[in-house]
DSSP file (Angstrom, degrees, kcal/mol; ACC not computed):
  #  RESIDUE AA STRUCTURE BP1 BP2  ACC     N-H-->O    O-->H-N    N-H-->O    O-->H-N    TCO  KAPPA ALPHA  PHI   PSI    X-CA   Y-CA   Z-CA
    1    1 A X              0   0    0      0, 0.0     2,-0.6     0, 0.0    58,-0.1   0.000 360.0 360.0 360.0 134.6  110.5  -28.7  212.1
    2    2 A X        -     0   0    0     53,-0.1     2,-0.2    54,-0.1    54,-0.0  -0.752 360.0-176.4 -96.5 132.6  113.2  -30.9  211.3
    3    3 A X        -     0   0    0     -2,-0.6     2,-0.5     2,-0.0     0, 0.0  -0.850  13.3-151.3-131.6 162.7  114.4  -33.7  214.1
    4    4 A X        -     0   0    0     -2,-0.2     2,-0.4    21,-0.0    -2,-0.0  -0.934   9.9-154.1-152.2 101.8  117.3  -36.0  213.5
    5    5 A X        +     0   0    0     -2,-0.5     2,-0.3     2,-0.0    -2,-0.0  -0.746  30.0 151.2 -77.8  75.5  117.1  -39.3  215.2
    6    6 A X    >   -     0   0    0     -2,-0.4     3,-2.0     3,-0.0     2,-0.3   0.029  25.5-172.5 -91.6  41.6  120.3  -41.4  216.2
    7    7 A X  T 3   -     0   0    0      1,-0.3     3,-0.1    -2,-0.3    -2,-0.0  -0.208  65.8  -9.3 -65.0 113.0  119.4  -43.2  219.1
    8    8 A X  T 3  S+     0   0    0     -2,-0.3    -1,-0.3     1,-0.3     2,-0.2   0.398  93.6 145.0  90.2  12.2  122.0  -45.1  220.9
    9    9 A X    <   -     0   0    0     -3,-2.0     2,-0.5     1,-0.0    -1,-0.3  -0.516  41.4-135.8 -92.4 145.5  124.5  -44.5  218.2
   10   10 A X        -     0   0    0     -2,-0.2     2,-0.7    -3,-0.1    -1,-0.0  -0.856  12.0-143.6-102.9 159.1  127.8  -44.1  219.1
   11   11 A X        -     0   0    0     -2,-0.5     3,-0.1     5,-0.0     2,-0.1  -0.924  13.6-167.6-146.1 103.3  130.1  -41.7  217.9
   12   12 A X    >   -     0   0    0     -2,-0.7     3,-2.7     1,-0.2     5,-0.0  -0.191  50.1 -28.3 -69.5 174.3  133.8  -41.7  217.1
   13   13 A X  G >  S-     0   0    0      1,-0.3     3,-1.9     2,-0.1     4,-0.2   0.214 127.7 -18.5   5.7 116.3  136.3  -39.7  216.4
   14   14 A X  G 3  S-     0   0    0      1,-0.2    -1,-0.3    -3,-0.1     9,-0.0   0.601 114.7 -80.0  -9.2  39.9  135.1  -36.6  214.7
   15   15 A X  G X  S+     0   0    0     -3,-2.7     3,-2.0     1,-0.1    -1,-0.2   0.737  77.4 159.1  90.1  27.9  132.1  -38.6  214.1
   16   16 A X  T <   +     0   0    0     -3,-1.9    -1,-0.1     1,-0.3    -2,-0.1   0.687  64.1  71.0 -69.9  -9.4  133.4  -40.5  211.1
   17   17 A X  T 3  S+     0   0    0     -4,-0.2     2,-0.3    -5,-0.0    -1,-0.3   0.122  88.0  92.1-100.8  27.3  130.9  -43.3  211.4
   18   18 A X  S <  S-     0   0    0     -3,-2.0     3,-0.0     1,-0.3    -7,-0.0  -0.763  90.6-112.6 -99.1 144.0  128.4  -40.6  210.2
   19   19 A X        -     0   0    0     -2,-0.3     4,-0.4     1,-0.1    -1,-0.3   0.061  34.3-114.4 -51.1-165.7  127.6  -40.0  206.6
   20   20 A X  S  > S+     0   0    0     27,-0.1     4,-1.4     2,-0.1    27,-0.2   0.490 124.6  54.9-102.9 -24.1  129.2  -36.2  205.6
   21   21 A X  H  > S+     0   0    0      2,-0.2     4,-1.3     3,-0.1     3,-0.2   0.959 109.5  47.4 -54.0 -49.8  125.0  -35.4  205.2
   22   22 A X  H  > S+     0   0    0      1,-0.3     4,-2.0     2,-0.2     3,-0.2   0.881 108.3  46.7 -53.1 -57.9  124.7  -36.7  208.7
   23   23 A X  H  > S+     0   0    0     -4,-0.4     4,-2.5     1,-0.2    -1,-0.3   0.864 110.4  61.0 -59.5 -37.9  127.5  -34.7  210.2
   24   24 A X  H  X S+     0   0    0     -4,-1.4     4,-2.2     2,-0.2    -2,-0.2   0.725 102.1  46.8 -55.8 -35.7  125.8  -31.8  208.3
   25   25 A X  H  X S+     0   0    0     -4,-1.3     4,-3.8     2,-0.2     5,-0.4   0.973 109.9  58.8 -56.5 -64.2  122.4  -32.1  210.2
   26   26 A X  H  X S+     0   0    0     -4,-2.0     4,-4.1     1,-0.2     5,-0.4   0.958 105.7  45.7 -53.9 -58.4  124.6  -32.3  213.4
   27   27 A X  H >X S+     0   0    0     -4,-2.5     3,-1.9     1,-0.2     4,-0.8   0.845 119.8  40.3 -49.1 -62.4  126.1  -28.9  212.5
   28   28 A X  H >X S+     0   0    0     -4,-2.2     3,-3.9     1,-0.2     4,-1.9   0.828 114.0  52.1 -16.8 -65.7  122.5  -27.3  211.7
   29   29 A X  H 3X S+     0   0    0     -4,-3.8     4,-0.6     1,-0.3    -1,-0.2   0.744 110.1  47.8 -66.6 -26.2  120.8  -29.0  214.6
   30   30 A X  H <X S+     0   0    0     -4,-4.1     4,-1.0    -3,-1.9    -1,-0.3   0.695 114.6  52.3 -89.2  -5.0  123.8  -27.5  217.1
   31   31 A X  H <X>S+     0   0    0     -3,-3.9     5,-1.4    -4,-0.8     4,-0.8   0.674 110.8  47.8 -71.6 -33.5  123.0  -23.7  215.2
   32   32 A X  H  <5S+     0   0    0     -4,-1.9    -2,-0.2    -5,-0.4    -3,-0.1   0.839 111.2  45.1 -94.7 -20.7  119.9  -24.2  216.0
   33   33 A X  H  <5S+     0   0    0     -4,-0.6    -1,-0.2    -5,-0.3    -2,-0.2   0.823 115.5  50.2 -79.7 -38.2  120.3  -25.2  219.7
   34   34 A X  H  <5S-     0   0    0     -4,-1.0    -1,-0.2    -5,-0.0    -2,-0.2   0.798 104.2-131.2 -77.3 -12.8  122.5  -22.6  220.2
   35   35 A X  T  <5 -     0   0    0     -4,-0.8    -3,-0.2     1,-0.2    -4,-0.1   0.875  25.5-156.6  23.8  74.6  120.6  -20.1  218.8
   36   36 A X      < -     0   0    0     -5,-1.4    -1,-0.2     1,-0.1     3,-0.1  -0.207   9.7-144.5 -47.3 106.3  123.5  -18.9  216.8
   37   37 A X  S    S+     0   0    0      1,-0.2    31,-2.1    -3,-0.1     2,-0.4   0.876  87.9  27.7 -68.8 -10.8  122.6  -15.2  215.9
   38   38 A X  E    S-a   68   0A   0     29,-0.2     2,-0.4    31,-0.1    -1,-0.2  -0.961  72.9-159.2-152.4 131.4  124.3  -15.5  212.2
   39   39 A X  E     -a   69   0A   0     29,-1.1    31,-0.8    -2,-0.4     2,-0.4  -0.915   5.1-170.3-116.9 138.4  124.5  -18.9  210.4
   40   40 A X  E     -a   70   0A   0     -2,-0.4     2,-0.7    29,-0.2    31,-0.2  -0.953   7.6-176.1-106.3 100.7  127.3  -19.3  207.4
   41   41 A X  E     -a   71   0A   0     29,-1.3    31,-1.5    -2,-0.4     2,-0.5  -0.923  10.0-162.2-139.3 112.7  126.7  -22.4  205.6
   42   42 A X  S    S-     0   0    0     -2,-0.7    31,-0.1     1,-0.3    -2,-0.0  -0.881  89.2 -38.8 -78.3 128.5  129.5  -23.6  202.5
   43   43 A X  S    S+     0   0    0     -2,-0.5    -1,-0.3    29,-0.2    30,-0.2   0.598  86.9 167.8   7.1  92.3  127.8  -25.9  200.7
   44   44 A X  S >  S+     0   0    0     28,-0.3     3,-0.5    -3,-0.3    -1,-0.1   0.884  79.5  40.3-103.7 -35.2  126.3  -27.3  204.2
   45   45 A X  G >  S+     0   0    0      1,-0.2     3,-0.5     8,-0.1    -1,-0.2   0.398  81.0  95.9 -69.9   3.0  123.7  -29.3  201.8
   46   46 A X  G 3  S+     0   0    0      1,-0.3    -1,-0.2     7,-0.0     2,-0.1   0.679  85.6  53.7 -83.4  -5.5  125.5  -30.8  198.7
   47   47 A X  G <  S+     0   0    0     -3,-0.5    -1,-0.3   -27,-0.2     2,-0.2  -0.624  98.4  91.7-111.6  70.8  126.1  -34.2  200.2
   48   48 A X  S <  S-     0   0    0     -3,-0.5     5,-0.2    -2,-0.1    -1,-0.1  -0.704  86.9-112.8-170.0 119.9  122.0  -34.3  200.9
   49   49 A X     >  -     0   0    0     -2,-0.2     4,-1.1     3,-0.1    -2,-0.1   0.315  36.0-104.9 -28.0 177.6  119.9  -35.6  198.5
   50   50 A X  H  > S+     0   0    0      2,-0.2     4,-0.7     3,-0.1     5,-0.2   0.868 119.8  50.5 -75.6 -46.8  117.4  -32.8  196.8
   51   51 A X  H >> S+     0   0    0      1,-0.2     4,-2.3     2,-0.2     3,-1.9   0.981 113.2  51.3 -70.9 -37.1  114.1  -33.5  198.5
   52   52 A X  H 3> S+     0   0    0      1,-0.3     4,-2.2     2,-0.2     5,-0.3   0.974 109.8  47.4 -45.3 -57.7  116.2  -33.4  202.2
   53   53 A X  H 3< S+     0   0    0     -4,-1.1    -1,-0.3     1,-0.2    -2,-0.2   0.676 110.0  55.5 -81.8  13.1  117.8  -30.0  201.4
   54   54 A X  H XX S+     0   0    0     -3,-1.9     4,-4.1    -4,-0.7     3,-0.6   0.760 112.4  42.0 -65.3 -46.4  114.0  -28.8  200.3
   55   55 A X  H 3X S+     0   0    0     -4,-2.3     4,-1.7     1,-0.3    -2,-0.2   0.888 114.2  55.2 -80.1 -27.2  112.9  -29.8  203.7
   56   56 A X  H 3X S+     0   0    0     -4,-2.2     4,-2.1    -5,-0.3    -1,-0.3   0.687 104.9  50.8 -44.5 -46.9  116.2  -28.2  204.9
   57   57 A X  H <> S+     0   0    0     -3,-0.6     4,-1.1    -5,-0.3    -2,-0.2   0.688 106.8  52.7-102.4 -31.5  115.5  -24.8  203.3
   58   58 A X  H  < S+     0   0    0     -4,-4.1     5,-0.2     2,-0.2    -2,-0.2   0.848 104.5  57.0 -84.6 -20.8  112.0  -24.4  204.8
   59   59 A X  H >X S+     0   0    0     -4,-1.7     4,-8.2    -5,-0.4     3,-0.8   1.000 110.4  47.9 -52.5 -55.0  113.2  -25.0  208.3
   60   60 A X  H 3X S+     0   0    0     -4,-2.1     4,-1.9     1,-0.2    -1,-0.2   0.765 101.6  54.1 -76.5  -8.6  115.4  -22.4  207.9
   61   61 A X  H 3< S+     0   0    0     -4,-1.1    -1,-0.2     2,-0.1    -2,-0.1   0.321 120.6  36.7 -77.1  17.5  113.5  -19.9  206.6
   62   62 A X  H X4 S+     0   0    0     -3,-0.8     3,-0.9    -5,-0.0    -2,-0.2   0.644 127.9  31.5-107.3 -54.5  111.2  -20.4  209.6
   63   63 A X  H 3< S+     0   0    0     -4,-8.2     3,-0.4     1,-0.3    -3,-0.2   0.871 129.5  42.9 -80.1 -24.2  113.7  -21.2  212.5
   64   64 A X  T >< S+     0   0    0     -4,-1.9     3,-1.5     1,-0.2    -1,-0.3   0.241  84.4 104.9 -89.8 -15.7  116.5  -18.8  210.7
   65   65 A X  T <  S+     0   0    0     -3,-0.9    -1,-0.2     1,-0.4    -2,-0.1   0.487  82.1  34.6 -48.9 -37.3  114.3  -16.1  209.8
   66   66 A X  T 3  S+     0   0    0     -3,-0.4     2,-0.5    -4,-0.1    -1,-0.4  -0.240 112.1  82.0-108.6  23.8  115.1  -13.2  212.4
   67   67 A X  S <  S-     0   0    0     -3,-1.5     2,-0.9   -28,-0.0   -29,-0.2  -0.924  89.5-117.5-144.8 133.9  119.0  -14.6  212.2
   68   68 A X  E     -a   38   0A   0    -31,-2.1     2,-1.5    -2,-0.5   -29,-1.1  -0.600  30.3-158.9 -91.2 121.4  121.2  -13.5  209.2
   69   69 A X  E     -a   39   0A   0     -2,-0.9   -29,-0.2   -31,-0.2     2,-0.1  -0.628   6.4-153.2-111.9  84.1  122.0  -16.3  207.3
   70   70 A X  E     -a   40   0A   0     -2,-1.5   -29,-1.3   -31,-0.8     2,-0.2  -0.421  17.5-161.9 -45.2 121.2  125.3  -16.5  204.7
   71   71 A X  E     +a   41   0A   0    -31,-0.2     2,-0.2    -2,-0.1   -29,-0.2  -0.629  20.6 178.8-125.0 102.5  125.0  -18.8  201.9
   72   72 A X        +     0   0    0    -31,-1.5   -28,-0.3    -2,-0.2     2,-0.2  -0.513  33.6 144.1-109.7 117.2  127.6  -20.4  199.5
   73   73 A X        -     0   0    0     -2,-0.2    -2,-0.0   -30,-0.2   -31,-0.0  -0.976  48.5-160.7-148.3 174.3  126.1  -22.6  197.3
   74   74 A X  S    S+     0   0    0     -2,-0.2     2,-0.7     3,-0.0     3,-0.1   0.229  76.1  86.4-129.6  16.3  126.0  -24.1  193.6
   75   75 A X  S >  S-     0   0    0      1,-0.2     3,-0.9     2,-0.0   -32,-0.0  -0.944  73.1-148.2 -96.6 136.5  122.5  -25.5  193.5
   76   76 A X  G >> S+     0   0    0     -2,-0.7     3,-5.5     1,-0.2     4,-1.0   0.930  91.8  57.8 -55.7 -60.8  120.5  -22.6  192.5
   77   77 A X  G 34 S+     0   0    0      1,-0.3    -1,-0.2     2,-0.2     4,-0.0   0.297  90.8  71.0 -84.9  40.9  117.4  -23.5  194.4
   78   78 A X  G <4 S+     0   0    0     -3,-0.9    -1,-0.3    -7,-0.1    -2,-0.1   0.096 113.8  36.1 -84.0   5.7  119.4  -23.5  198.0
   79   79 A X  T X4 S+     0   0    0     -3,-5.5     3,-1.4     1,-0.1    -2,-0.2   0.724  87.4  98.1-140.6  -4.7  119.3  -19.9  197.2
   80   80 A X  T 3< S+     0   0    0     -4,-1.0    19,-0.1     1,-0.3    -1,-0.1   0.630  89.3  40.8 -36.3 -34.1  116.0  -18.9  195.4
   81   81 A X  T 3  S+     0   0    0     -3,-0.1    -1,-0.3    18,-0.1     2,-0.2  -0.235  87.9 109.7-113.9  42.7  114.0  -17.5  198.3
   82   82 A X  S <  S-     0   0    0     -3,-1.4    17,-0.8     1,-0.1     3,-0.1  -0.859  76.7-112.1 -98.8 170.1  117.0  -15.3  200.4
   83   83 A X  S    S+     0   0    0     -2,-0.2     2,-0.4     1,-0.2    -1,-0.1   0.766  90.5  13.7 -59.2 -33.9  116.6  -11.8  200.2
   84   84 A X        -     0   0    0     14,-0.2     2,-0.4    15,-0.1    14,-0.2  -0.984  63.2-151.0-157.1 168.1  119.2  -11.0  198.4
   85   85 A X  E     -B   97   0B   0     12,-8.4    12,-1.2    -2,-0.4     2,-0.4  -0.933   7.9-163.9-128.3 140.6  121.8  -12.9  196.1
   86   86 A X  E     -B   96   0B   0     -2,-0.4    10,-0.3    10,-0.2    12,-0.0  -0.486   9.3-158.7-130.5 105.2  125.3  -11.9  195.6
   87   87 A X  E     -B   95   0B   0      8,-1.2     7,-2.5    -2,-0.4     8,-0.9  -0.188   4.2-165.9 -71.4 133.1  127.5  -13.4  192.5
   88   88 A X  E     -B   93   0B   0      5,-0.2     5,-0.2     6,-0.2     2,-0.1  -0.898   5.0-177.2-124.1 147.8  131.1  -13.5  192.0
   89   89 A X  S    S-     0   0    0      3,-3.5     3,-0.2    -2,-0.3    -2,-0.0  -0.500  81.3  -6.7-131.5  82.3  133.0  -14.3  188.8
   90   90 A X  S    S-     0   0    0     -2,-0.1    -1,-0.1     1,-0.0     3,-0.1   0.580 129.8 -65.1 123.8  42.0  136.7  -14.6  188.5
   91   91 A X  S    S+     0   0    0      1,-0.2     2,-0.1    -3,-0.0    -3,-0.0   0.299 111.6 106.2 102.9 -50.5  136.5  -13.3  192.4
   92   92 A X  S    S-     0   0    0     -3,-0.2    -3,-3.5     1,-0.0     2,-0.3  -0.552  81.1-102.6-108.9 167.6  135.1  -10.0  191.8
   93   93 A X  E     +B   88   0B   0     -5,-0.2    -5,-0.2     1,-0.2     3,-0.1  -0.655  47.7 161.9-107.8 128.0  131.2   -9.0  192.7
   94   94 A X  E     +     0   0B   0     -7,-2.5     2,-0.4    -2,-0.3    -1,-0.2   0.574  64.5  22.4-111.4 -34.4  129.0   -8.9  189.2
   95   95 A X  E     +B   87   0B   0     -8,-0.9    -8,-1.2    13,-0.1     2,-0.6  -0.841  61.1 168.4-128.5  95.4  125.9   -9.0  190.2
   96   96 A X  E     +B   86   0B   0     -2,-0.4     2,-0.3   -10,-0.3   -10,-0.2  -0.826  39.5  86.5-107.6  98.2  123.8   -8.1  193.9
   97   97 A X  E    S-B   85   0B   0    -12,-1.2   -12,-8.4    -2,-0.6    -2,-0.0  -0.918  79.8 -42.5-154.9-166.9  119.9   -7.9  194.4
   98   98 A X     >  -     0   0    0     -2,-0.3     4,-2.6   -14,-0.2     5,-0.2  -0.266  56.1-112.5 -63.6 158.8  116.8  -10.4  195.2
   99   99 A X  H  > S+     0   0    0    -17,-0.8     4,-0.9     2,-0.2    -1,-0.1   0.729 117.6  59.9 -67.4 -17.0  116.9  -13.4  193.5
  100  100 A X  H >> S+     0   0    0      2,-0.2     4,-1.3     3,-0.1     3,-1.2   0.939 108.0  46.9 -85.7 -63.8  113.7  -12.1  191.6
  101  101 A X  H >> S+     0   0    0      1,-0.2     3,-2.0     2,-0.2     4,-1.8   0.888 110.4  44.4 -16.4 -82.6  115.5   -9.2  190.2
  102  102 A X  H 3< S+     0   0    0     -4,-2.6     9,-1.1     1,-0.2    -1,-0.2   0.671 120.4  46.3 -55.7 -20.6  118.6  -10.6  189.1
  103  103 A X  H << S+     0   0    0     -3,-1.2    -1,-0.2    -4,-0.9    -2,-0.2   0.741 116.1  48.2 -74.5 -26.2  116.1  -13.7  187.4
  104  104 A X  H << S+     0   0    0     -3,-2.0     2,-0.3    -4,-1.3    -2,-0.2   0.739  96.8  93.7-118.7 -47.7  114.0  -11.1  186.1
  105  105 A X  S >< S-     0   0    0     -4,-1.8     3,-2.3    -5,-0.2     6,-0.2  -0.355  79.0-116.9 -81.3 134.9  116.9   -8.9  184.6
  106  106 A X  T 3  S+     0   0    0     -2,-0.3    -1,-0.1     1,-0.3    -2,-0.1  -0.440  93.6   3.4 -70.7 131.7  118.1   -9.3  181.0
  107  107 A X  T 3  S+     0   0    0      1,-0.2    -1,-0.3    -2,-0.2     2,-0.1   0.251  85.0 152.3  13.2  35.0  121.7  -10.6  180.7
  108  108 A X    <>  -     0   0    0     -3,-2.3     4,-1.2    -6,-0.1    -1,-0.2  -0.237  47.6-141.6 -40.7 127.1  122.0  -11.0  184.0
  109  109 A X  H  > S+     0   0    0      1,-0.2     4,-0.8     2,-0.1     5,-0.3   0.900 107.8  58.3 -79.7 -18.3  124.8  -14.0  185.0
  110  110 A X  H >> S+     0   0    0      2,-0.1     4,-3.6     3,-0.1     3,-1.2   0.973 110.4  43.8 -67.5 -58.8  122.3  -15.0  187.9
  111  111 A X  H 3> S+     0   0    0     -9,-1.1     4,-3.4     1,-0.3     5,-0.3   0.872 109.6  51.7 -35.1 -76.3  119.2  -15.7  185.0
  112  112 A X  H 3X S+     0   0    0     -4,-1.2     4,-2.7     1,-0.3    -1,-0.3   0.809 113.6  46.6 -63.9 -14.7  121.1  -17.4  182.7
  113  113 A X  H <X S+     0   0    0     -3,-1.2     4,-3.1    -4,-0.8     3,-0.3   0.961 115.3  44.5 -67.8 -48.0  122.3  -19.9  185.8
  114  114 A X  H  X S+     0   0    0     -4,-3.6     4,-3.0    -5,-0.3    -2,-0.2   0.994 115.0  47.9 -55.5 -44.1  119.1  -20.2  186.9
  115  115 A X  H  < S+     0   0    0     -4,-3.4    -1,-0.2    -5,-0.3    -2,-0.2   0.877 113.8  50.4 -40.3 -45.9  118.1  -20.7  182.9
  116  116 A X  H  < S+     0   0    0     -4,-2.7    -1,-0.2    -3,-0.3    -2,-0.2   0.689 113.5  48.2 -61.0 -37.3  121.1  -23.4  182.6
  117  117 A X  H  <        0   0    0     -4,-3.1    -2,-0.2    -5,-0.2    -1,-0.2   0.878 360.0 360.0 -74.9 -33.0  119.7  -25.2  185.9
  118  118 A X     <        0   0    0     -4,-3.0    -1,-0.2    -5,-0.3    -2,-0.1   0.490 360.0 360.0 -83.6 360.0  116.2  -25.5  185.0
């Protein structure tokens, strides 16, 4: 489980004397307190380092699990283990399966991202 320690800090203004990672924790850490039945997260990691949004992405696939969980990203591996991936190009829907599918299928535009990241 991931816990988030600020103790004693005070907090301005929409919380500007936070990092934009920091403030990003806060949103999780209030998803997860509410027990939010569907979480939507726009690049909620891209200002958190890589090994943070690993440790980030197995919390939620534990505490998030039973909870349907939208995710907009452009790191590939925020998005490796969801059930299913869906890809837009100019807008329109090209591609929708598991991420193992689409990885697995030949000239697929999800492979060759993943190919381009790795």
């Amino acid at each position: 489980m991931l816990i988030v320690l600020f103790a004693d800090a005070d907090v301005i203004e929409a919380g500007e004397n936070f990092s934009v990672g920091q403030r990003q924790l806060f949103c999780l850490a209030r998803a997860f307190l509410r027990n939010a039945k569907i979480l939507i997260m726009d690049e909620a990691t891209a200002s958190i380092d890589v090994k943070t949004d690993t440790i980030i992405q197995q919390v939620l696939s534990t505490v998030f699990a039973d909870k349907t969980v939208l995710t907009i990203a452009h790191r590939i591996s925020t998005i490796l283990d969801s059930d299913n991936v869906l890809v837009l190009s100019e807008g329109r829907v090209v591609e929708f399966g598991s991420p193992e599918k689409l990885k697995n299928q030949e000239g697929s535009m999800f492979s060759a991202l993943v190919k381009g990241h790795y």
